[in-house]
C-alpha positions, 0 to 999 in steps of 0.5 A: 176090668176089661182085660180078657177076651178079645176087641173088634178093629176096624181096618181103617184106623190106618187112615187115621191120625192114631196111625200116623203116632205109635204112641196114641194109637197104643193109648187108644188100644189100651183104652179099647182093652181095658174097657168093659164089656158089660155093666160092672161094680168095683171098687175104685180108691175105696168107692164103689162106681158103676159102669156099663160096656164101653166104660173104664174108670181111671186116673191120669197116673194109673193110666200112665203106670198102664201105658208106661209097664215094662217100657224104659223110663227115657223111653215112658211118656208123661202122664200129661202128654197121655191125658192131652192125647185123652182130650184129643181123642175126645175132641175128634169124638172117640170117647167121653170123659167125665171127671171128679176129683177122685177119678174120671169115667172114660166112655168109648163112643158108639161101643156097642155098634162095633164091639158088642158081640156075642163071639169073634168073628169066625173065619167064615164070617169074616169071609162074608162080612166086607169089611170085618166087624169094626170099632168106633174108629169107622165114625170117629176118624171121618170127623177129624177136621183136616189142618188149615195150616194157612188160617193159624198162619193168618191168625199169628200175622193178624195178633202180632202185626207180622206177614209170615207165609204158609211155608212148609217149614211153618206147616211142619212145626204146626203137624209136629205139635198136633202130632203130640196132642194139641189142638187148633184151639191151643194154636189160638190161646198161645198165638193171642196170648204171647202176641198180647204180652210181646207185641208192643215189647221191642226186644220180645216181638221180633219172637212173635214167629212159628219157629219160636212159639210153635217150637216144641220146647216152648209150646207147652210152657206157653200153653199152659202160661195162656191158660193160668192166666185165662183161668185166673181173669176169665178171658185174656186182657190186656191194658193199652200199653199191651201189658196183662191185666193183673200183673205189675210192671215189674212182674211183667218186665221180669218175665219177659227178661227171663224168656229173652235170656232163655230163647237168646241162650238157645239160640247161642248153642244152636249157633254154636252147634252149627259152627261144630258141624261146619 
């Protein structure tokens, strides 16, 4: 596929969310290379599929075997963090995707106004074109919406009851997981749903709080609990005692006992390591 020639780069990908995470911005390289630059047939897990320039065929794994050659397996990144960062890239509207149940078809946005040309740019061309010919980055990064750090904050205080305030210690936990891919919208689903499953729960609410649930070693479990349980109901229910819709007393009161004994076990090694250092 498309990895001969040579791709246009735009200068003010520095600018960008990409820039600020070496990883995604080697993602979003990777995608830019092994797009094609013309119309194409091959075969793909035995089915033939065509593209046009700024198309690619891939899979989630096969992308993640790419992203991760020759890097040391404690160094690699999941195939799941990558595909995340794929969605996010789609969100901030550099690309497309459209999926089957074989492979998805990555479509990079506006490719042919900045990287469909005929030879690279000359050294006297590039002295009389300011700025250099560019990629899709020119459009696509003016389109990140900037971080209201204080609306997820007024969201947590509105769902689970408490008055928590736009610290910089909140704000960090916020970029720090926008940073591995997720969105505002995933922000929301975790704060609506663990407030729903624990704010009425007098052991669990004193963890309705951002070092908790924005914690990188929670975060995600909890995303993808919210997402199971929105895709199994169709939207996120609850009874009047606060319970979920769909499980029994006892599931309910089991799963909240196993998130007690885990947060109250990390708490005692965080403890515990803190005593250490003293």
């Amino acid at each position: 596929m498309g990895d001969q020639g040579w791709i246009s780069l735009y200068r003010k990908i520095q600018n960008s969310f990409v820039w600020t995470n070496s990883d995604q911005l080697k993602l979003w390289l990777l995608i830019l290379m092994k797009a094609n630059h013309s119309e194409n047939k091959f075969l793909f897990n035995g089915e033939e599929i065509s593209v046009t320039s700024g198309q690619m065929v891939t899979g989630a794994h096969i992308l993640a075997s790419e992203f991760n050659e020759g890097v040391p397996r404690d160094k690699a990144v999941t195939w799941r963090t990558l595909w995340r960062w794929v969605k996010k890239f789609e969100n901030a509207e550099m690309l497309t995707i459209k999926s089957t149940t074989k492979y998805s078809v990555i479509t990079v946005n506006n490719w042919g106004e900045y990287q469909g040309h005929d030879k690279p740019v000359t050294k006297q061309r590039q002295a009389t074109d300011n700025p250099m010919t560019t990629n899709n980055n020119d459009n696509n990064e003016d389109k990140e919406p900037p971080v209201d750090y204080a609306a997820l904050i007024n969201y947590l205080n509105e769902k689970s009851g408490r008055a928590f305030h736009n610290t910089e210690a909140n704000r960090k936990l916020i970029k720090a997981r926008l940073n591995d891919g997720f969105t505002k919208k995933d922000f929301q689903k975790v704060i609506a749903y663990k407030s729903a499953e624990w704010k009425d729960n007098a052991d669990m609410s004193k963890y309705l709080r951002p070092n908790t649930l924005f914690a990188s070693t929670h975060f995600d479990d909890y995303l993808n609990e919210a997402n199971t349980y929105i895709t199994s109901q169709g939207k996120t229910n609850t009874t009047s005692d606060g319970q979920r819709v769909g499980k029994t007393a006892e599931e309910i009161t089991n799963k909240e006992q196993e998130h007690l004994k885990e947060i109250e076990r990390r708490a005692r090694e965080a403890k515990a390591n803190n005593e250490h250092r003293d």
